[in-house]
C-alpha positions in Angstrom: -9.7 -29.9 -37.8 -7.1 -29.5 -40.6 -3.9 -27.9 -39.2 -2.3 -27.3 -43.0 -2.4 -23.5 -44.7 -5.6 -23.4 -46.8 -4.8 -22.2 -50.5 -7.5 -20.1 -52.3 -6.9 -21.3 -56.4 -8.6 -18.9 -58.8 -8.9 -19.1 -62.3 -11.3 -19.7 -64.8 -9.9 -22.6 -67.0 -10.4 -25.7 -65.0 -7.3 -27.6 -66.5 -4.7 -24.9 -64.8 -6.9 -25.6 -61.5 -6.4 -28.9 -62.0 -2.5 -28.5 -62.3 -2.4 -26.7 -59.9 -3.9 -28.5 -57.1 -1.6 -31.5 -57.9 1.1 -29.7 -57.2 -0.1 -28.5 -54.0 -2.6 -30.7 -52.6 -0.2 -33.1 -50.4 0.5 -30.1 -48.1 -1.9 -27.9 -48.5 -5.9 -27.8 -48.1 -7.2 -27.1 -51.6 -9.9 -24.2 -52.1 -11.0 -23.4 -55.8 -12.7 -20.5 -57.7 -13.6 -20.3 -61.8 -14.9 -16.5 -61.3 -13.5 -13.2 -59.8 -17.4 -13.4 -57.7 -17.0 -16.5 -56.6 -13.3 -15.6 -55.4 -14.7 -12.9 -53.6 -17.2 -15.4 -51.7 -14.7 -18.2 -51.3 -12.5 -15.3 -49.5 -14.9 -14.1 -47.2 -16.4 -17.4 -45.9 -13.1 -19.7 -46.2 -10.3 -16.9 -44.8 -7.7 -18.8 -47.1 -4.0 -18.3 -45.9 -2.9 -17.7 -49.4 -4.3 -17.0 -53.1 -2.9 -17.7 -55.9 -5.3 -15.3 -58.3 -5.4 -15.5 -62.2 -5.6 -12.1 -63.8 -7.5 -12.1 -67.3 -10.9 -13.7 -66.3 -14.2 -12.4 -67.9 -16.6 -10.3 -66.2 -14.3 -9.6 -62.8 -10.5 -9.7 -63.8 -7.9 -10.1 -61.3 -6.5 -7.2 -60.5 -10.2 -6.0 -59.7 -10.5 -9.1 -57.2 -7.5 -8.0 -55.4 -8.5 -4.6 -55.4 -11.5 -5.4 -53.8 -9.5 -8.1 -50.8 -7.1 -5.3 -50.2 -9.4 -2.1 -49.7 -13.0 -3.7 -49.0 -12.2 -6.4 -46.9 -9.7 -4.8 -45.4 -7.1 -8.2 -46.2 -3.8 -6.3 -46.5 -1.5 -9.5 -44.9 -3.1 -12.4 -47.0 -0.7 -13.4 -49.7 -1.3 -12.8 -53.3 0.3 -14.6 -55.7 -0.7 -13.3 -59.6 -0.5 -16.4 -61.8 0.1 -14.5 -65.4 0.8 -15.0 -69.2 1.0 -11.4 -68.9 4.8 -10.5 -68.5 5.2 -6.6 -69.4 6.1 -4.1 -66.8 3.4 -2.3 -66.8 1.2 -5.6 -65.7 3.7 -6.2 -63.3 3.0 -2.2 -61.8 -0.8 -2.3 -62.0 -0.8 -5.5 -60.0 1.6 -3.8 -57.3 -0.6 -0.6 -57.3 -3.7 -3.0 -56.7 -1.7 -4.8 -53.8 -0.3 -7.9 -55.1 2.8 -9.8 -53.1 4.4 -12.1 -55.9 3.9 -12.7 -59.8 4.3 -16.3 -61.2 4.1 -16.5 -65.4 2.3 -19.7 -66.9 2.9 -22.3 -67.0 4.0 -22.4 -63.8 6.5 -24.9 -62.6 6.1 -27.1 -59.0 9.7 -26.0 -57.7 9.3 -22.4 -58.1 5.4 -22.4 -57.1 6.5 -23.7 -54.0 9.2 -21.7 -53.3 7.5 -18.7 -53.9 4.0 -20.3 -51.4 6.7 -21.3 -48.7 8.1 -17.6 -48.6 5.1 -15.8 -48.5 3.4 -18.3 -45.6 6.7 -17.9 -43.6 6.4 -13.7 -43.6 2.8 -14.5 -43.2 3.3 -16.7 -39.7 5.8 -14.0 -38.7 3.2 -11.4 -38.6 0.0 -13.6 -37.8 2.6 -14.3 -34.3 3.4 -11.1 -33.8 -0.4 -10.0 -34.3 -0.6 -12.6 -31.7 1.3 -11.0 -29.2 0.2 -7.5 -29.6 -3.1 -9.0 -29.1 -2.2 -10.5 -26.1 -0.7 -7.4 -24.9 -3.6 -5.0 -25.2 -6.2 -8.2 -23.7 -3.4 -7.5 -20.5 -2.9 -4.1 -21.1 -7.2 -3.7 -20.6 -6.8 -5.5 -17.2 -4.1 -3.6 -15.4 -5.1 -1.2 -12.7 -3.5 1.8 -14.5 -4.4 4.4 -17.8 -2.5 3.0 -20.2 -2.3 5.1 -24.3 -0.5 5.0 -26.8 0.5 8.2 -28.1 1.8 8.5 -31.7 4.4 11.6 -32.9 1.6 14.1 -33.3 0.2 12.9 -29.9 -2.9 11.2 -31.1 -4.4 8.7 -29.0 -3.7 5.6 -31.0 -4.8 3.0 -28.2 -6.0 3.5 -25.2 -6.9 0.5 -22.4 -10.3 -0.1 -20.3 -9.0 1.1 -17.8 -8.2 4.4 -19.3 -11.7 4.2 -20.9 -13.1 4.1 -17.5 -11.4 7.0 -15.8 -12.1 9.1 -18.8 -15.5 8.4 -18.8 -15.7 8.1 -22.9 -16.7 5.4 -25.1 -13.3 4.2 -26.8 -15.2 5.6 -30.4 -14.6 8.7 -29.3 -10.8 8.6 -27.7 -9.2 7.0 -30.5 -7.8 9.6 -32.6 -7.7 12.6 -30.6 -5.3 15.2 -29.6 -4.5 14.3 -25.9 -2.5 17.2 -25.1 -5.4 19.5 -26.6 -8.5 17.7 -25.6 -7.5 16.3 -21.7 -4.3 18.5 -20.4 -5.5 21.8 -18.6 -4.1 25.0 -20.2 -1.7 25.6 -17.0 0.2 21.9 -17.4 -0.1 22.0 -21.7 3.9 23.5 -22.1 5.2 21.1 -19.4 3.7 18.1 -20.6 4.4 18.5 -24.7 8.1 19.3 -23.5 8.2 16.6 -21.7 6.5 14.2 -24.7 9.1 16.0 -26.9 11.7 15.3 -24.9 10.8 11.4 -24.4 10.7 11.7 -28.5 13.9 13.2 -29.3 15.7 11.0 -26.0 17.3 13.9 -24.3 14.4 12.4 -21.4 15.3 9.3 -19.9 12.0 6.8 -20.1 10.4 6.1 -17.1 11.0 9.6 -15.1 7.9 9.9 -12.6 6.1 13.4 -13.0 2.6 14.6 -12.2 -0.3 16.5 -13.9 -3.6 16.6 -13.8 -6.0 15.2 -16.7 -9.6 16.5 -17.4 -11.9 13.9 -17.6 -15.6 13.8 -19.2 -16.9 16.0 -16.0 -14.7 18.7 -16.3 -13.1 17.6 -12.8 -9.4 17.6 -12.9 -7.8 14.7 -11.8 -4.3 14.4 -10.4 -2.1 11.5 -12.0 1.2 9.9 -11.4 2.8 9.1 -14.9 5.5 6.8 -15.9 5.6 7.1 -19.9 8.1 5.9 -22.4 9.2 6.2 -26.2 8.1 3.1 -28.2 11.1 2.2 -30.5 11.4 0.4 -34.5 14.2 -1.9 -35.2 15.9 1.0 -36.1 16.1 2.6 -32.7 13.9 5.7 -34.4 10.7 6.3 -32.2 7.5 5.6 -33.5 5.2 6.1 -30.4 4.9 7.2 -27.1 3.3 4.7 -24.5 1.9 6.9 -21.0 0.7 4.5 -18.0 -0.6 6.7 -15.1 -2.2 5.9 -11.8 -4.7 8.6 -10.5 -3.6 9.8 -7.3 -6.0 12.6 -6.5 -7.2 11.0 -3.7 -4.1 9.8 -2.2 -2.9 13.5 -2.5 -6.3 15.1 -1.0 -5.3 12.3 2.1 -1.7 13.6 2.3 -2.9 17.2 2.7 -5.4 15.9 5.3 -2.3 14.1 7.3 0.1 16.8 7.0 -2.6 19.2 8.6 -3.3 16.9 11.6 0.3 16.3 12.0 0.4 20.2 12.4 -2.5 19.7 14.6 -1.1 16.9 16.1 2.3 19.0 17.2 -0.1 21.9 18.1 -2.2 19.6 20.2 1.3 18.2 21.9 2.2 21.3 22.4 -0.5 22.7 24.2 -0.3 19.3 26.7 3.3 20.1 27.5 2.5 23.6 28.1 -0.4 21.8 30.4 1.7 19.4 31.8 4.2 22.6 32.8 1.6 24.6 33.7 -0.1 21.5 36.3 3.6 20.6 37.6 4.7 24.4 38.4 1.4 26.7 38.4 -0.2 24.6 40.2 1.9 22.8 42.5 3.9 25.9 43.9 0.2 27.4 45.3 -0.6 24.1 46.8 2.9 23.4 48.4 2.3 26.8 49.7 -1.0 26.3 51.6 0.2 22.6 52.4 3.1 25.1 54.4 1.1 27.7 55.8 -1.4 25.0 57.0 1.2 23.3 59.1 2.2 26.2 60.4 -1.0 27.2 61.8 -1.7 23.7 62.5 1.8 23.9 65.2 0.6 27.1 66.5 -3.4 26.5 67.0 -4.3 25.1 70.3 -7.4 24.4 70.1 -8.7 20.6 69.7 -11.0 21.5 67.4 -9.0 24.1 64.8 -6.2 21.8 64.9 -8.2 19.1 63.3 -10.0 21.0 60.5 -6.6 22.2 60.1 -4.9 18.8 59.6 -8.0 17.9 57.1 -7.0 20.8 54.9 -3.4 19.6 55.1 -4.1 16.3 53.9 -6.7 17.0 51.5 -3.7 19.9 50.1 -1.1 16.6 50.0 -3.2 14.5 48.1 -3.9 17.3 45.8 -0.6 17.4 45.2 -0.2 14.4 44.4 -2.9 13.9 42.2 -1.1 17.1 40.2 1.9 15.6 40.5 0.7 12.0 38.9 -0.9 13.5 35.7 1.6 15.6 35.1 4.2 12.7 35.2 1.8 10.2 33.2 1.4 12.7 31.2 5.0 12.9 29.9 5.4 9.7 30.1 2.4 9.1 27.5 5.0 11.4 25.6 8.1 9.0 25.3 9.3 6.4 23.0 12.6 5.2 23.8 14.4 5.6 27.1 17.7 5.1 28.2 18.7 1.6 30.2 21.5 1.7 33.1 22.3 -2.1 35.1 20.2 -1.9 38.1 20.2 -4.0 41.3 16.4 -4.5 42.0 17.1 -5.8 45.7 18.9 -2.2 46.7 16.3 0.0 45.6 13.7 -2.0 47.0 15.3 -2.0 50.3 15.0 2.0 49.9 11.5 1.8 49.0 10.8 0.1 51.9 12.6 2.3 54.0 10.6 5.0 52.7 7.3 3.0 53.8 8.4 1.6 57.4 6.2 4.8 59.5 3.2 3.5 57.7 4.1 0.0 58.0 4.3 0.8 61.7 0.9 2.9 61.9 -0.9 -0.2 60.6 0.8 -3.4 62.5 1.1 -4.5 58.7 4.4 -7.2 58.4 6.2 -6.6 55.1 9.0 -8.7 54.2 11.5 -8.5 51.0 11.9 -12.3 49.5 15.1 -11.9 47.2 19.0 -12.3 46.8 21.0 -10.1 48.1 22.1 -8.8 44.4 19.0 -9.3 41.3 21.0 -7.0 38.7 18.2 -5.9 36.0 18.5 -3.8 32.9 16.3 -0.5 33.7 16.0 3.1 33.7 15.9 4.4 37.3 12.1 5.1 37.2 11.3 1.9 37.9 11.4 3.0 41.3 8.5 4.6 40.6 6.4 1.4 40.0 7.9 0.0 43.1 6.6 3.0 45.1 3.1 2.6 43.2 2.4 -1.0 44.0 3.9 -0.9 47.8 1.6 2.0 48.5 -0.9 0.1 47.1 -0.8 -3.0 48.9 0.1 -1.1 51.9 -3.2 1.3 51.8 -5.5 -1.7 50.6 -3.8 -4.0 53.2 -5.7 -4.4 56.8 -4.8 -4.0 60.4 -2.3 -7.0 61.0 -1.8 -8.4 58.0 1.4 -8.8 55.8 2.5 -7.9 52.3 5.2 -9.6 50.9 7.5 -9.0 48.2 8.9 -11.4 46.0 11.7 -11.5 43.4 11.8 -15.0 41.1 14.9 -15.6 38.7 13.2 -16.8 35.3 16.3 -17.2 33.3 16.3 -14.3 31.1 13.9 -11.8 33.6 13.1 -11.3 37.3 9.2 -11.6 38.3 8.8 -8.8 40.9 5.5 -9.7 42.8 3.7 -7.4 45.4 1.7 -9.6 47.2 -1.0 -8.2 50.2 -4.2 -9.6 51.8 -6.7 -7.4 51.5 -10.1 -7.5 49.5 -8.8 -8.6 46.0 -9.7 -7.8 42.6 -12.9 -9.2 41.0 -12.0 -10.8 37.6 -14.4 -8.7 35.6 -12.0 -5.7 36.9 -8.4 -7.2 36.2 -8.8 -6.5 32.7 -8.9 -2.7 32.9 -7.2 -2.0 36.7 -4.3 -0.5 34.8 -5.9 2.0 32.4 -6.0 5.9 33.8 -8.6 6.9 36.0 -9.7 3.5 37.4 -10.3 3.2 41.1 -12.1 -0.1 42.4 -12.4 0.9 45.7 -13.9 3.7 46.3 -15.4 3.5 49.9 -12.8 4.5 52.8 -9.5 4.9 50.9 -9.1 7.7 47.9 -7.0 7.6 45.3 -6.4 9.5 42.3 -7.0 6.2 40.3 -3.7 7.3 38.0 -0.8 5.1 39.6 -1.3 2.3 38.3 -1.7 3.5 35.0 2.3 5.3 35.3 2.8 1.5 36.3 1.6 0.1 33.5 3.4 2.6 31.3 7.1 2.3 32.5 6.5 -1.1 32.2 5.3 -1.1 28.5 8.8 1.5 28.3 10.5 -1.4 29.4 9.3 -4.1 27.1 8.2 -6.1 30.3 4.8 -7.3 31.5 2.3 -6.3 34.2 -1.0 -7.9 35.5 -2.8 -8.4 38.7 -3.7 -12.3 40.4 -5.3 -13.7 43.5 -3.0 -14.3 45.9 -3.5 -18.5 46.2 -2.8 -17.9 50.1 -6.4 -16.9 51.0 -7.3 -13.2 50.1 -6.3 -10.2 48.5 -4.0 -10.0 45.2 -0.3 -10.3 43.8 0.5 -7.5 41.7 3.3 -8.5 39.9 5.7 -7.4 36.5 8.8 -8.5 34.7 12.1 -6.6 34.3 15.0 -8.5 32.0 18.1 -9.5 33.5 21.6 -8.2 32.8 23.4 -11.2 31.9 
């Protein structure tokens, strides 16, 4: 394929053809024509780059030819050059009215034909490139996930992008051209948004200035859309359009509204659990403490075998009520926190008063417990971690048999201590270790009650802590090693 300009030569004597295409035929591909018809043919099939048109020819002169390029075939950027005998000015005028580039008077001479061909393809390429490019732009322009219009001074649509096309919900046929203020902006937003388009005309808006309104689209909904817009500017500096890009964000918005309501909710709900948590930790606790009381008191006084005993039930039944209160409420507020406050703990101390705390049940079950550390195991911590330690002691004490021994262990691991509660009573199945820690779970349920919330408190001042928690076999025969991780103050 050819990559030279095609020229389109028209004229009726052959011999000025023939001139002509020697003088141009080493750079150019030839094209010829003997009749304004056959002109108009050669035009339409052959898109030439560039005609050089005689003007007296019978039947179709040429000024009628390049009437009819210019307004029928809608060719206003293919040169015209008007090859002439013709020289008066009002030749010269009826071929500008009629949309001619250039005039050249026979005979015509090679330097100045060329000259004249070599000016008129340069403009030519100029805007064939920048037709190019605005091509280009609109083919991108249809594939970016926003409306995208062009706007001109009177706020006609002037382009308008597939994506626009779609959210509309018209054909492009009938967006081009119209009023978008009148036909898509509801009454209640039309002042802001022409001030604002006035404003971006004039400059006294900066471009690019986020703002809302809704648009109306080809269901009469109103949609709510984000809009960055800008002035489109001539060489000049003078503005000659007005380019909008906006994203619809009506459903974004209806989500936010949702959100902010449950966030209300939310602090409602939170609200109401402190006021539970208050009501389970004071309310309730204060009645309780006061039977637990008044039971021991009749409990010291009763003599008989029998009433003392149903008496001590009810007292222990009232303590573990308590407790249970008192766990929930304390999980509970915990299951409320974030971020707590770290202090430079020794583990071994606290432990040893842990233990202290333990040593008249340790004694009621001939259970051996021993403490397997260094003297000082300084952790980073906030004091409830003696809470955990309570937890899991108790546990491995109350699930421990007659006899046996728990042991606790404290490991250096470098950067953390591994705190291990080991006992030998039944063990955990595997199925079981998974979910041991979550509220509410209680594997043994036959002989011993528990209110099946302490280890879950474990689990989360552990999680507060950024440390680890799980449950193993204990490798020494039965029963299990509960153990966690606490990082060291180095």
């Amino acid at each position: 394929m050819s990559s030279k300009y095609k020229i389109l030569i028209v004229d009726d004597e052959p011999l000025n053809i023939e001139l002509l295409s020697v003088y141009l035929r080493d750079t150019y591909d030839i094209l010829t024509a003997y009749n304004g018809k056959d002109a108009l043919e050669k035009v339409q099939n052959e898109s030439p780059d560039l005609i050089l048109l005689d003007v007296m020819m019978p039947n179709m002169n040429g000024y009628d030819v390049c009437r009819t390029i210019r307004k029928e075939f809608k060719m206003d950027f293919t040169p015209i050059i008007m090859v002439t005998a013709l020289t008066g000015k009002a030749d010269h005028q009826k071929g500008i009215d009629v949309g001619a580039d250039e005039f050249l008077k026979k005979p015509v001479g090679k330097f100045e034909l060329d000259k004249k061909i070599t000016s008129l393809l340069r403009i030519k390429k100029m805007h064939d490139d920048l037709l190019t490019e605005k091509n280009t732009a609109y083919h991108y322009l249809d594939y970016v996930g926003v409306l995208v219009v062009v706007l001109d001074l009177d706020y006609r649509i002037l382009r308008i992008n597939k994506k626009g096309i779609d959210l509309l919900g018209y054909s492009s046929e009938k967006l081009i051209d119209r009023e978008w203020i009148e036909s898509f902006v509801p009454i209640s937003s039309v002042n802001d948004v022409r001030n604002h388009y006035d404003g971006l005309a004039s400059g006294t808006i900066k471009p690019y200035r986020q703002h809302e309104f809704p648009v109306i689209i080809n269901t009469g909904e109103e949609r709510l859309f984000r809009w960055y817009d800008s002035p489109l500017l001539d060489n000049a500096g003078n503005t000659t359009a007005i380019l909008i890009s906006g994203e619809d964000i009506t459903e974004i918005k209806k989500a936010e509204k949702q959100l902010k309501e449950y966030a209300v909710q939310l602090e409602r709900s939170n609200d109401l659990k402190e006021l539970f948590t208050d009501i389970m930790r004071h309310d309730l606790v204060n009645p309780l403490s006061l039977v637990k009381s008044f039971t021991e008191l009749l409990s010291e006084m009763e003599s008989d075998d029998y009433k003392k005993e149903l008496l001590e039930n009810i007292n222990e039944a009232t303590g573990k009520l308590i407790s249970m209160v008192d766990d929930a409420a304390h999980l509970a507020k915990l299951e409320s926190v974030d971020d707590i406050n770290f202090v430079k703990i020794n583990i071994y101390s606290i432990m040893a008063d842990v233990v202290n705390g333990f040593m008249n049940q340790v004694h009621d079950k001939n259970i051996g417990l021993k403490i397997q550390a260094e003297k000082e195991c300084y952790a980073v911590a906030n004091p409830m971690i003696e809470r955990v330690f309570v937890n899991l002691l108790s546990n491995s004490i109350k699930y421990s048999p007659q006899g046996s021994t728990v042991i606790i262990d404290i490991v250096d691991m470098v950067d953390k201590w591994k705190i291990s509660f080991i006992d030998q009573g039944d063990g955990i199945p595997d199925a079981s270790k998974a979910s041991v820690f979550e509220r509410f779970k209680r594997l043994h349920k036959v002989d011993i009650r528990g209110t099946g919330i302490g280890l879950a408190i474990v689990k989360r001042i552990i999680d507060l802590h950024k440390g680890h928690v799980a449950v193993d076999d204990n490798p020494e025969g039965k029963g299990s090693i509960f153990w966690l991780t606490l990082k060291k103050d180095i």
